[in-house]
C-alpha positions in Angstrom: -11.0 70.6 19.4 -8.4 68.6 21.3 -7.7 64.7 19.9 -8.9 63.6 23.6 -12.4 65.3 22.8 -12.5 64.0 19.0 -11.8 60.5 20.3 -15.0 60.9 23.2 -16.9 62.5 20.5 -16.2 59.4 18.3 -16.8 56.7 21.0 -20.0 58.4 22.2 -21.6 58.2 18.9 -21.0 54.5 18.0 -22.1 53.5 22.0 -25.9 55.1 20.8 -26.1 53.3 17.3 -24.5 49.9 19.1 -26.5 47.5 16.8 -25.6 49.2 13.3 -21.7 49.7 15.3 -21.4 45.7 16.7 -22.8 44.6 12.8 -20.2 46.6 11.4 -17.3 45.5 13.9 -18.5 41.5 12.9 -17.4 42.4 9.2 -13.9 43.0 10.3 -14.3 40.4 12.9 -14.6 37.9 10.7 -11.9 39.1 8.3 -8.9 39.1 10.6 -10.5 36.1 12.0 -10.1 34.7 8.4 -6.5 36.0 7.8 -5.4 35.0 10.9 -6.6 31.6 11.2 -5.6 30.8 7.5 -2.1 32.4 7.8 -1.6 30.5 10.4 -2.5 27.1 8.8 0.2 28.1 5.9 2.7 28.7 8.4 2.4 25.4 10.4 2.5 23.7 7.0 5.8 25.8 5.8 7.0 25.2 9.3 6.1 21.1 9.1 7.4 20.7 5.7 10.4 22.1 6.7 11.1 20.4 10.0 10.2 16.9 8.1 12.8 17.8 5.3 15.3 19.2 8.1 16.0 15.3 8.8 17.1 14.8 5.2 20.3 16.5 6.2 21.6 19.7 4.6 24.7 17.5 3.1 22.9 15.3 1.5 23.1 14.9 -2.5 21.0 12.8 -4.2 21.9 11.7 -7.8 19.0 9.8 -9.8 18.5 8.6 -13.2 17.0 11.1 -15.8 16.6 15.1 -16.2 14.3 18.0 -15.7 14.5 20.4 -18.4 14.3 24.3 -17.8 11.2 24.8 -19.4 9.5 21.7 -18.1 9.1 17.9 -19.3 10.8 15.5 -17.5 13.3 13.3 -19.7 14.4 9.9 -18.6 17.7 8.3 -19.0 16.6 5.4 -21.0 15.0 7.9 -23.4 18.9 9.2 -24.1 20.9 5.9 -23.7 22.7 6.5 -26.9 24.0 9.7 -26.1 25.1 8.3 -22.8 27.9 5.7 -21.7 25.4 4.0 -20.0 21.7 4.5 -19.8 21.6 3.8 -15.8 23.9 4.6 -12.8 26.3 2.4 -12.4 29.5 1.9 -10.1 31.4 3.8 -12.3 29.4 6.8 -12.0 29.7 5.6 -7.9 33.6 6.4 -8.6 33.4 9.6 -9.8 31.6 10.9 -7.2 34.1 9.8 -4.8 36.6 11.1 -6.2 35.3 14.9 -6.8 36.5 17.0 -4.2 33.8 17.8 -1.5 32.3 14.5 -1.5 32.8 12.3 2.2 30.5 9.5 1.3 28.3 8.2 -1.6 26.2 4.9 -1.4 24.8 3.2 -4.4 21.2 2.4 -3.4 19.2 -0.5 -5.5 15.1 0.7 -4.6 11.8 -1.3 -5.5 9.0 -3.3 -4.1 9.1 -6.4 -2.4 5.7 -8.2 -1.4 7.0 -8.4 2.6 5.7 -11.3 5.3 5.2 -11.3 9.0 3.3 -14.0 10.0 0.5 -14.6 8.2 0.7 -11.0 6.6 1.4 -9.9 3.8 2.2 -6.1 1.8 4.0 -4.6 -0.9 6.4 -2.5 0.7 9.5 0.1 -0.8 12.9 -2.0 -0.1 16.3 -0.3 -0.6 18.9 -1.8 -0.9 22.0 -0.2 0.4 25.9 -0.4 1.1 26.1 -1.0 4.7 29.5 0.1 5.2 28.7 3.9 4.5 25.3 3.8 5.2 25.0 4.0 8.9 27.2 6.9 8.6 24.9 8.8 5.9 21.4 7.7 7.3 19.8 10.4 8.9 17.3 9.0 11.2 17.7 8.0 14.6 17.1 4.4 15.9 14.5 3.7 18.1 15.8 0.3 19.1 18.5 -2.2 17.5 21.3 -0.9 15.3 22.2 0.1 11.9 22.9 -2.2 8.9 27.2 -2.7 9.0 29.9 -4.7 6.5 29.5 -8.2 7.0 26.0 -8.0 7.5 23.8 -10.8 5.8 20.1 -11.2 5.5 20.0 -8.5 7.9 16.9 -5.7 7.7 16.6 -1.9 9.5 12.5 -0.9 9.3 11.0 2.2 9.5 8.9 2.8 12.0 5.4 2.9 10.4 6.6 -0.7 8.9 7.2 -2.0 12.6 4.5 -0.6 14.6 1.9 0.3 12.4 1.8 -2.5 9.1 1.0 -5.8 11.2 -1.3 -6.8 13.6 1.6 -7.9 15.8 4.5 -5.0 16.3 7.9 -5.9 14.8 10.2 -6.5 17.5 14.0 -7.2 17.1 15.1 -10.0 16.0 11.6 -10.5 14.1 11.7 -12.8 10.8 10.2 -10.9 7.7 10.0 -12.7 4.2 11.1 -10.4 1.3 10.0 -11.5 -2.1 10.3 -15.5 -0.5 13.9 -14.8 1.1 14.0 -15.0 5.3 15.6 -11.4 7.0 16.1 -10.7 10.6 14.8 -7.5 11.9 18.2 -5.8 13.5 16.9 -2.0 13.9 14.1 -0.3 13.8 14.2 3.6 13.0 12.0 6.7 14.9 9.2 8.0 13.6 8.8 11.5 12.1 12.3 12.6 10.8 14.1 12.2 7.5 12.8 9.6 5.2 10.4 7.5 7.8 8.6 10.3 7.8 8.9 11.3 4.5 8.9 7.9 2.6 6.3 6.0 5.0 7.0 2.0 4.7 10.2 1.4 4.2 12.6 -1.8 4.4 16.5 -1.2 4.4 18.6 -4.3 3.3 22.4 -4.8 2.2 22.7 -4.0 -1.6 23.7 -7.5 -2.0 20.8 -9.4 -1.3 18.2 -6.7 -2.7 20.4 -7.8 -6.5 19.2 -11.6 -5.1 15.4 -10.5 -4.8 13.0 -9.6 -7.6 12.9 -5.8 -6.7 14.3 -4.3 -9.6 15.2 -5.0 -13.0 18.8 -3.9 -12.4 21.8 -5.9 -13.4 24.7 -6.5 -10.5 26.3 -3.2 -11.9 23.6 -0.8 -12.1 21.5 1.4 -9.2 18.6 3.2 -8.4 20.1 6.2 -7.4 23.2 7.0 -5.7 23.1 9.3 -2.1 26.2 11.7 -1.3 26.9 13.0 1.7 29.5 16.2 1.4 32.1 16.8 3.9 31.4 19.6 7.0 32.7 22.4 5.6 32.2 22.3 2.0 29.5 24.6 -0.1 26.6 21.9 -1.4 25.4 23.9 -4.1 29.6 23.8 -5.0 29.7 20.2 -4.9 26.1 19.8 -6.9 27.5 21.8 -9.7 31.4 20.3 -9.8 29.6 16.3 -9.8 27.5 17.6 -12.4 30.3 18.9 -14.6 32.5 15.6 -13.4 29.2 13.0 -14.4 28.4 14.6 -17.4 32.3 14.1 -19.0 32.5 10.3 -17.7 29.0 10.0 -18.9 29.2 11.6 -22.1 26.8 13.5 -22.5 26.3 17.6 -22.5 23.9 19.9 -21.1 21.7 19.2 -24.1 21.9 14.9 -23.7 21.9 14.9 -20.0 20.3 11.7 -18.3 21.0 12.7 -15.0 19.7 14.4 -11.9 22.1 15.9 -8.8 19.6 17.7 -6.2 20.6 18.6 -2.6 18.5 18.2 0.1 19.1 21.9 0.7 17.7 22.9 -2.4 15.3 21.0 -1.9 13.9 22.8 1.3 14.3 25.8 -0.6 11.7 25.1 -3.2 9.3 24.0 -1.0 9.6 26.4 1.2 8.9 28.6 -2.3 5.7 26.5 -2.7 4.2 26.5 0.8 5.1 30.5 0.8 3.2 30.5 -2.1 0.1 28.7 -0.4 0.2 30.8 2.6 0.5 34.1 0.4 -2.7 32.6 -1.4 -4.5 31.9 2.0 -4.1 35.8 3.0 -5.5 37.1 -0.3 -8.7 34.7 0.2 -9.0 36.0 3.4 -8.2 39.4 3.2 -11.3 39.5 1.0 -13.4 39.3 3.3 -11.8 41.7 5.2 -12.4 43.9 2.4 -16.0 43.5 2.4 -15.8 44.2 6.1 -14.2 47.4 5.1 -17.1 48.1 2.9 -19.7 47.8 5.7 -17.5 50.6 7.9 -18.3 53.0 4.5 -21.9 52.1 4.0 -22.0 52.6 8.4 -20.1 56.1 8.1 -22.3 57.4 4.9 -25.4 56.5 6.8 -23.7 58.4 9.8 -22.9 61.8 7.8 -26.5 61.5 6.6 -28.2 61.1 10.3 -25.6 63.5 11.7 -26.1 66.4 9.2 -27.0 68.8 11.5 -24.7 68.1 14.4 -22.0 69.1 11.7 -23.6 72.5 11.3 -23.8 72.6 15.1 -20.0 72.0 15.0 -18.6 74.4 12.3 -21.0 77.0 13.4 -19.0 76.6 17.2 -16.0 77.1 15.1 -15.3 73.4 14.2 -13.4 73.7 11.1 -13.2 71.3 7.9 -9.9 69.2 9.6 -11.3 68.3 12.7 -14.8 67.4 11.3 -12.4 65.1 8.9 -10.4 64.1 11.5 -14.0 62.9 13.8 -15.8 60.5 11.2 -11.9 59.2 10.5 -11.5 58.4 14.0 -14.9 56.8 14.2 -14.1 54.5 11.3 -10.5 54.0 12.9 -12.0 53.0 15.8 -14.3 50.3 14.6 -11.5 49.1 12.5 -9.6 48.5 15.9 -12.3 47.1 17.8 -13.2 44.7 14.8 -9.3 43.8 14.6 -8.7 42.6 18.4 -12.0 40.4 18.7 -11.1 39.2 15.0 -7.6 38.3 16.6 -9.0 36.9 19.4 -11.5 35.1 17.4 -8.2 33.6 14.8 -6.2 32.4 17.5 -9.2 30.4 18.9 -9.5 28.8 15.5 -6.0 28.4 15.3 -6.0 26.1 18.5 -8.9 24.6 17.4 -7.7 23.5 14.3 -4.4 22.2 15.9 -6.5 20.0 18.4 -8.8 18.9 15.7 -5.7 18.1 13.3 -2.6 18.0 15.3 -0.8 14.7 17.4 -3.9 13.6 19.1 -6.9 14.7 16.7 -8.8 12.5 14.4 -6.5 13.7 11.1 -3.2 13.2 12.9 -0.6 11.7 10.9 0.4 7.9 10.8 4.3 9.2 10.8 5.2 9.7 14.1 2.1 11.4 15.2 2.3 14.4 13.1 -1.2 15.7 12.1 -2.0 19.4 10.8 -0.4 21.8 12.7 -0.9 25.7 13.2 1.3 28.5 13.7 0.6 32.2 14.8 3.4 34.6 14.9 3.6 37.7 16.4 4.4 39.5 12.9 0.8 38.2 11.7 -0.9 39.8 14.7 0.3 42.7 14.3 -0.2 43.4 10.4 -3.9 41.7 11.1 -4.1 44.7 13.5 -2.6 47.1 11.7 -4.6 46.3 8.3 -7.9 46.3 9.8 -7.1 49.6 11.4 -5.9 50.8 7.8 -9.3 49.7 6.2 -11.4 51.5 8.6 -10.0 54.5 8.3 -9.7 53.9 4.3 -13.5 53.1 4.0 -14.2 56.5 6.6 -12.1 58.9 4.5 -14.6 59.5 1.8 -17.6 60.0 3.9 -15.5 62.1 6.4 -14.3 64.5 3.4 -18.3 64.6 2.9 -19.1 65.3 6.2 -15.8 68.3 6.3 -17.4 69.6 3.3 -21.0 70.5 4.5 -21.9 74.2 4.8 -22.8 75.2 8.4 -26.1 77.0 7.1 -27.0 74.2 4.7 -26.2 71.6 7.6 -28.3 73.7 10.1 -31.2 73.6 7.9 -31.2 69.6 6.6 -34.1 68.0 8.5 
């Protein structure tokens, strides 16, 4: 028989058992459905995490108090102050990194809370204090009104966006008054929504690092700091500088790989963990759903056995035209194939509509959107998704055939002709 007639032969018989076909097709439907819909919600999240850490800027360092051991168990400076010249980061440590080679900028930055007032309002917001002379240069979020914090600035405050639009009843406009832990500042910028750390950190005030030593943010003493941010210069290699301010800390520190109280993470390396993690998630996604494409794979058996059975004596009819074993094989394969392919387009049809549903539902304007900038629970559906959807739903129909085909190939024509 010619693969033209198999395939007819194959199509004619599921059109006259439609009802046992479509409830076999809905198995697979759902399936790919389920893969692609859930694939898709892994890859807006890889793809949002990403675009959110993407304003953290790929030169950025970021050296903070305490260390991460290999095998887990986070160890704080304080808890190794006698192995270390000083148990907190301190201009000193602010020197060194300037002077390693690599390194364009660092800022010392003094972080805590401040109970914050506009008006008659009050909150407890994050307030960093930082250098204003290097700062503008390292920040990494655009301004949507105003201007950066510079030298000579006094008293002076940059906001985030979600602490000037969405905090207080009344927007912060430029030029506003906020109290800080008592002390009067004057509102000279306020920062977009949805990029580096207003999207990432939320409320947050920026202030010059001297008056955030004047408020009651931190417990530091005028030498010490939160944390100190690096930015490298254009054309060196991060993970180069991470490991040569590493080696430079830990001799003006004193301390060795076994007493370290310090932390140097990039912003790139950053990415690339999460990106690990929400890989991860979206790996974990598929397997859940291509579960239930395997039990959709397991209805196209149970459909084809029941086939082989009803269709007993058509395969004796068959051989004894001179059908051989192959192309009896090759008939309930392509049945199964087919229902596999049919399943897999209305299942991808079916995913993308759940996809966009989701991303109304979730996304800018839905009822879970994000209070940063807007950004709510995106999907995304690629083209590589599709087509392994496709591709896998066709492989599990002609999988869960192949046994009841090789049953059907192996029937005798005389025994076939005879089964009532």
């Amino acid at each position: 028989m010619r693969y033209n007639d198999i395939l007819l032969m194959a199509v004619n018989s599921l059109t006259h058992r439609r009802l046992r076909s479509w409830l076999t097709v809905l198995g697979i439907v759902i399936g790919v459905a389920a893969v692609v819909a859930l694939v898709s919600i892994g890859q807006g999240l890889q793809q949002s995490v990403q675009s959110q850490l993407s304003g953290l800027g790929a030169d950025i360092i970021t050296v903070t108090l305490g260390f991460q051991r290999a095998g887990g168990g986070f160890v704080f400076g304080n808890d190794r102050a006698k192995s270390s010249s000083s148990s907190n980061l301190t201009q000193n440590d602010i020197r060194t990194i300037r002077s390693t080679s690599g390194v364009l900028y660092a800022d010392g930055i003094i972080s805590g809370r401040g109970d914050v007032t506009s008006g008659s309002e009050s909150a407890s917001l994050s307030v960093q204090g930082v250098d204003p002379a290097v700062w503008k240069y390292m920040v990494t979020t655009k301004l949507e009104s105003g201007r950066y914090l510079s030298s000579g600035d006094s008293y002076a405050a940059v906001v985030s966006n979600g602490v000037a639009h969405d905090l207080y009843k009344r927007d912060l406009q430029l030029n506003s008054l906020i109290s800080i832990d008592g002390r009067s500042f004057r509102v000279v910028g306020i920062l977009e929504a949805g990029t580096g750390f207003s999207a990432l950190g939320g409320s947050v005030i920026y202030i010059p690092a001297a008056n955030a030593r004047q408020l009651e943010i931190s417990e530091l003493t005028s030498n010490q700091f939160s944390s100190i941010s690096v930015q490298t210069l254009p054309n060196a290699d991060v993970q180069t500088v991470v490991d040569q301010l590493t080696k430079n800390l830990m001799l003006t520190r004193h301390v060795t790989e076994s007493t370290q109280d310090f932390t140097v993470t990039s912003a790139l390396s950053l990415q690339e963990s999460i990106s690990t993690v929400t890989s991860t998630i979206t790996y974990f996604l598929a397997g859940i759903a291509g579960i239930s494409l395997m039990v959709g794979g397991i209805g196209i058996a149970n459909t084809m056995f029941m086939s082989v059975v009803e269709r007993t004596r058509q395969i004796g009819v068959l051989k004894s035209l001179g059908a051989t074993n192959n192309e009896v094989m090759k008939l309930f394969l392509t049945e199964s194939a087919v229902l596999g392919l049919i399943g897999g387009i209305l299942g991808i049809v079916l995913g993308i509509f759940l996809s966009e549903i989701i991303t109304l539902v979730g996304g800018s304007s839905g009822m879970f959107a994000a209070r940063n900038g807007g950004q709510g629970l995106q999907t995304v559906v690629s083209p590589e998704v599709l087509v392994l959807a496709m591709a896998f739903s066709v492989f599990i129909g002609a999988v869960s055939g192949l046994f009841p085909a090789r049953r059907a190939a192996k029937l005798q024509p005389v025994e076939a002709l005879r089964y009532e």
